[in-house]
KEPA-802920 format. One line per 3 residues: number of its first residue (from 1); their letters; for each residue x, y, z of N, C-alpha, C, CB. Coordinates in Angstrom, 2 decimals, always signed. Glycine has a CB too. Layout:
BEGIN
NUM) A) X/Y/Z/X/Y/Z/X/Y/Z/X/Y/Z  ...
//
This chain:
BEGIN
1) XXX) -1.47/-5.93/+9.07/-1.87/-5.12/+7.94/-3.21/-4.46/+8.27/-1.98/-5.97/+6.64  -3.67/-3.28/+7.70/-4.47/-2.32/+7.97/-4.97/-2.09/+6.30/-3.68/-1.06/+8.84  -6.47/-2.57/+6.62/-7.38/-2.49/+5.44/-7.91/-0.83/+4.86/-8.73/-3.40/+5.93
4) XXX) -7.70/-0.62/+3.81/-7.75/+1.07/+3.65/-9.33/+1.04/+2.64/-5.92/+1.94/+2.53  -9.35/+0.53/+1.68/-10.43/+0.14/+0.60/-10.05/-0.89/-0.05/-10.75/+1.13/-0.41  -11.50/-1.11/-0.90/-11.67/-2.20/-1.93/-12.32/-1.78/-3.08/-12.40/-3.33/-1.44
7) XXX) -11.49/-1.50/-4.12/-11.93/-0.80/-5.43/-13.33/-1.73/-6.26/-10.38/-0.74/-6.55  -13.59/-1.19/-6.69/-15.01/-2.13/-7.50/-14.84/-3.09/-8.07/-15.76/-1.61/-8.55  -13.01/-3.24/-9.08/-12.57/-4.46/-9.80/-12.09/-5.05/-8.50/-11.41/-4.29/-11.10
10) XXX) -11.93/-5.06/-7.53/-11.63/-6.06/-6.44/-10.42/-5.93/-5.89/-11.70/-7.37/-6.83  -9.68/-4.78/-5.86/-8.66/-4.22/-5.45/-8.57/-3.94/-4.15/-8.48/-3.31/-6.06  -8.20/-4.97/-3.09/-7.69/-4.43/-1.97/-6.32/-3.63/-1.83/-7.66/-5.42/-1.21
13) XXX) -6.40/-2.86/-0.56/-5.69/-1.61/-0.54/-5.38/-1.97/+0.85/-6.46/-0.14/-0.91  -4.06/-2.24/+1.50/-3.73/-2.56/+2.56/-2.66/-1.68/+2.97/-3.51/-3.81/+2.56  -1.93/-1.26/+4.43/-0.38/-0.79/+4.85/-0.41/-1.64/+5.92/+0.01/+0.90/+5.26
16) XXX) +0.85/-1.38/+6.24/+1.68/-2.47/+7.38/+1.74/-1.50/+8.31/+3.35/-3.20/+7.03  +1.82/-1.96/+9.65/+2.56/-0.87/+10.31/+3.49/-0.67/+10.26/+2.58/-0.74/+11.22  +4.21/+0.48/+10.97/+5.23/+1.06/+10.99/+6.91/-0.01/+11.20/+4.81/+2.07/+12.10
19) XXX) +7.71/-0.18/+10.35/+8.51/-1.01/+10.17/+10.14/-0.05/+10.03/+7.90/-1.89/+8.91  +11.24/-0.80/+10.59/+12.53/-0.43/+10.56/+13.34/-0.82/+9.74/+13.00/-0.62/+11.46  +13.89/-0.12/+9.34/+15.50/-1.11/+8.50/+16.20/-0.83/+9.18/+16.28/-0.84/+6.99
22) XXX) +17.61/-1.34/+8.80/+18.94/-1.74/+10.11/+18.96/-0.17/+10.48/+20.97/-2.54/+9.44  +19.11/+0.62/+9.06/+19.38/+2.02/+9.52/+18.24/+2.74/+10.52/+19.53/+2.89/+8.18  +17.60/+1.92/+11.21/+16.74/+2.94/+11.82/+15.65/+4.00/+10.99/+17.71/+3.77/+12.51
25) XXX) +15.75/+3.72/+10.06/+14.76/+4.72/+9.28/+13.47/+3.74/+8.99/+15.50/+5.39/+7.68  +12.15/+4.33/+9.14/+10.53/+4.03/+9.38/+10.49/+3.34/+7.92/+9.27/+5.61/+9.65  +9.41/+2.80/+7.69/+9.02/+2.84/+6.45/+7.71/+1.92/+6.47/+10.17/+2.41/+5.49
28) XXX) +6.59/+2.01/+5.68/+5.38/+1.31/+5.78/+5.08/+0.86/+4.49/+4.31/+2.09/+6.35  +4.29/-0.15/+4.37/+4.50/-1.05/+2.77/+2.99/-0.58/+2.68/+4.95/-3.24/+2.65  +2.32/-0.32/+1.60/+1.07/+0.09/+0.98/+0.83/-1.02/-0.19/+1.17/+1.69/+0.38
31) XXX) -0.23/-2.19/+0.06/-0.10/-3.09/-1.29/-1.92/-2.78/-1.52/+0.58/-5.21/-0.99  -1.56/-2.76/-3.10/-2.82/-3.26/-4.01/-2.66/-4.46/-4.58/-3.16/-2.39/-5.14  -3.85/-5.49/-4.72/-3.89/-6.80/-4.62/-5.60/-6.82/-5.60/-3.75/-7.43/-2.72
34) XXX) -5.45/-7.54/-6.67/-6.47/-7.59/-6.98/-6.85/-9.36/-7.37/-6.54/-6.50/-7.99  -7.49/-9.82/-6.75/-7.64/-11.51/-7.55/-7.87/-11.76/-9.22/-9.14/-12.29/-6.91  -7.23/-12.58/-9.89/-7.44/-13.02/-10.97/-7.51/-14.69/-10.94/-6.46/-12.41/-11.80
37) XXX) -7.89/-15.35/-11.94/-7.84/-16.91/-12.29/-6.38/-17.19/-11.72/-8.03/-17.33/-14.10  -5.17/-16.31/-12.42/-4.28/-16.88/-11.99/-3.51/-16.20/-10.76/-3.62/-17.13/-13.02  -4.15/-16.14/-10.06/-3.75/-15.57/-8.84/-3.60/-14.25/-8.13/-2.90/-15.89/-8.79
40) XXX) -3.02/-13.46/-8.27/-3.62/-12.29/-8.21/-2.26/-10.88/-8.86/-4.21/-12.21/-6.40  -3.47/-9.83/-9.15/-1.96/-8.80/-9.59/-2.05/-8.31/-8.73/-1.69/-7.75/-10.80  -0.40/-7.61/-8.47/+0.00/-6.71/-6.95/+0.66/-5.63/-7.43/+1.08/-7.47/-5.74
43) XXX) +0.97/-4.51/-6.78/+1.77/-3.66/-6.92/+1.96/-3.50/-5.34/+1.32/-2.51/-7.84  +3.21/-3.19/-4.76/+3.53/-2.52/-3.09/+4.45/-1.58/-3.41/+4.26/-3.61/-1.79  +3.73/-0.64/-2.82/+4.67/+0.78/-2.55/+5.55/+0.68/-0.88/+3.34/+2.41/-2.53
46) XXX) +6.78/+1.58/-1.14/+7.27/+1.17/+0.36/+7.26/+3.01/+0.36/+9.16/-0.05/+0.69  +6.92/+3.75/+1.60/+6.99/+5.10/+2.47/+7.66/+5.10/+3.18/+6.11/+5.55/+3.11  +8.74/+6.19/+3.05/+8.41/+7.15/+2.15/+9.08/+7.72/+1.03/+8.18/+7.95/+2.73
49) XXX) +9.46/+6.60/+0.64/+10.03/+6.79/-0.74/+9.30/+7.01/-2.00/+10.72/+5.78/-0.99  +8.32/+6.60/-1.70/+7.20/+5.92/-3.23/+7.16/+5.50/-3.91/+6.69/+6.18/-3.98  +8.38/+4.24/-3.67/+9.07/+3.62/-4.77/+8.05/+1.76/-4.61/+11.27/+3.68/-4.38
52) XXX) +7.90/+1.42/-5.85/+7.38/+0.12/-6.10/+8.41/-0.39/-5.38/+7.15/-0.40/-7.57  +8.12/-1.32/-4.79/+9.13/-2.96/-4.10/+8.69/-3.80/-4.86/+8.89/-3.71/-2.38  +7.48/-3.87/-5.14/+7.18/-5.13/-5.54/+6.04/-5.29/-6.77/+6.77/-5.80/-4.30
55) XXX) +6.30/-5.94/-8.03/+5.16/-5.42/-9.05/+5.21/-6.79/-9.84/+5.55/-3.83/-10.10  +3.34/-7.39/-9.50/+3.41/-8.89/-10.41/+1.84/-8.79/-10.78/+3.92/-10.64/-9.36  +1.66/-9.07/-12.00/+0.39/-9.31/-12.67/+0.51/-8.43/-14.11/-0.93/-8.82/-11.63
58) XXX) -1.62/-7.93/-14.17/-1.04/-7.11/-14.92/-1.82/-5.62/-14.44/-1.17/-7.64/-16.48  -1.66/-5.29/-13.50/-2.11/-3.80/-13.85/-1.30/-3.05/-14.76/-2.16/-2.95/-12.65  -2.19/-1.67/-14.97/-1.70/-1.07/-16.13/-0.87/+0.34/-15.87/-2.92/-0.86/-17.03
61) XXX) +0.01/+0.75/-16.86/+0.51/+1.66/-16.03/-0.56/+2.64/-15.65/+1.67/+2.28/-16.61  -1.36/+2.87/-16.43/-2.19/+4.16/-15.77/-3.14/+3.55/-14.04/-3.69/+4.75/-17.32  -3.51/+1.97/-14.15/-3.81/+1.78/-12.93/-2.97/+2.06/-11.91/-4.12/+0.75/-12.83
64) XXX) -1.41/+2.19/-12.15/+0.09/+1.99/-11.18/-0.23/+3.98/-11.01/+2.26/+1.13/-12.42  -0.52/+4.21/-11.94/-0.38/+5.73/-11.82/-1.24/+6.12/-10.81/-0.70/+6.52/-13.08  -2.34/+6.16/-10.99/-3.41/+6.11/-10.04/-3.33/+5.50/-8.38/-4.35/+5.31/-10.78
67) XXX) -2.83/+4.31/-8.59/-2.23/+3.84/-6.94/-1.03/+4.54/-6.63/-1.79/+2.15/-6.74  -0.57/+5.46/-7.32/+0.78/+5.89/-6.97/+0.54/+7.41/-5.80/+1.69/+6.29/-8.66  -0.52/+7.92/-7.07/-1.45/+9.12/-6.42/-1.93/+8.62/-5.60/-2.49/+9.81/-7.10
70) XXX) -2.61/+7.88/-4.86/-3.26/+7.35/-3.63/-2.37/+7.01/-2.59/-4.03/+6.20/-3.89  -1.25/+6.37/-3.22/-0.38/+6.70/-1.99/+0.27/+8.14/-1.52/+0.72/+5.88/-2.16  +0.92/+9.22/-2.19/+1.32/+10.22/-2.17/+0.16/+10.77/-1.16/+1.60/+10.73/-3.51
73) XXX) -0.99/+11.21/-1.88/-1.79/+11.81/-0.89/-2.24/+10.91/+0.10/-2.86/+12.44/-1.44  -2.13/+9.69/+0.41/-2.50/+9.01/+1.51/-1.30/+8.85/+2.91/-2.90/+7.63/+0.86  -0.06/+9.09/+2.42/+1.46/+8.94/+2.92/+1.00/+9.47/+4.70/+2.89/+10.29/+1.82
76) XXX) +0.27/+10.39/+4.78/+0.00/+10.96/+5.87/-0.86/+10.16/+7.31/-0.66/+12.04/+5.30  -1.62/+9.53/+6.74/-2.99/+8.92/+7.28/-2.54/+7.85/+7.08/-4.42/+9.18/+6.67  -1.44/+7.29/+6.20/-1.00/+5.46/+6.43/-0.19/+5.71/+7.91/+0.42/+4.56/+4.82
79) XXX) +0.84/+6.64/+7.91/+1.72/+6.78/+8.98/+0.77/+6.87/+10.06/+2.71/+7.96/+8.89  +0.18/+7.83/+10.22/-0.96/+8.59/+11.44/-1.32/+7.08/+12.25/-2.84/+9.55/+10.54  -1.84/+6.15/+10.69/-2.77/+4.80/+12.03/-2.13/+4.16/+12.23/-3.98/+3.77/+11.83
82) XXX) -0.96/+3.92/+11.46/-0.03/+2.96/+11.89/+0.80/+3.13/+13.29/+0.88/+2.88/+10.82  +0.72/+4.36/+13.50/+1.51/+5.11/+14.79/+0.60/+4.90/+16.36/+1.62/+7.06/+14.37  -0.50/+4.70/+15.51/-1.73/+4.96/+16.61/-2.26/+3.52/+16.57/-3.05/+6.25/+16.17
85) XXX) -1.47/+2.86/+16.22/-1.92/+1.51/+16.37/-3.16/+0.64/+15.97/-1.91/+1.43/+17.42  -3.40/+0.95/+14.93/-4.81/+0.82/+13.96/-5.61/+1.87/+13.27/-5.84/+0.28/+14.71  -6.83/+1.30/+12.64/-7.82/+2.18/+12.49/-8.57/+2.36/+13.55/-8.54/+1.90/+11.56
88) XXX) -8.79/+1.03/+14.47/-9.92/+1.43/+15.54/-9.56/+2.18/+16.70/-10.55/+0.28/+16.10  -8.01/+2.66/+16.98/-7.20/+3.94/+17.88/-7.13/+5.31/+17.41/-5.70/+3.68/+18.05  -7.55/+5.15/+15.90/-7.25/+6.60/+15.23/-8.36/+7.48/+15.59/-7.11/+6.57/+13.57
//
């Protein structure tokens, strides 16, 4: 995983590298992760679909909205380092 930011409420912002399904088609997981008492809320986007995989806690929809936009315009620059084999190759 490849560290992108850390929002002020404590929101890490991570992608995977570059990953396959059977069909041969790419795809990279984008998770927000924020700690709480009881563990933490997540949302993961999978690229390049922009579809949630995975959604537990409580962000809100307008927080989901907001990470949604961050992925869309980020879709480019998750692929780019993941291709290039980090941040510290990019």
């Amino acid at each position: 995983m490849h560290e992108f930011v850390t929002y002020a409420d404590g929101t890490l912002v991570v992608f995977s590298d570059i990953r396959k399904k059977d069909n041969g088609e790419e795809y990279i997981r984008v998770s927000f992760e924020r700690p709480t008492e009881e563990g933490f809320d997540t949302v993961v986007f999978e690229l390049p679909s922009y579809k949630i995989v995975e959604k537990d806690g409580h962000y809100t929809d307008d927080e989901v909205a907001i990470f949604k936009t961050v992925v869309e315009r980020g879709a480019g620059y998750f692929f780019d380092v993941a291709r290039g084999g980090g941040i510290q190759n990019s």
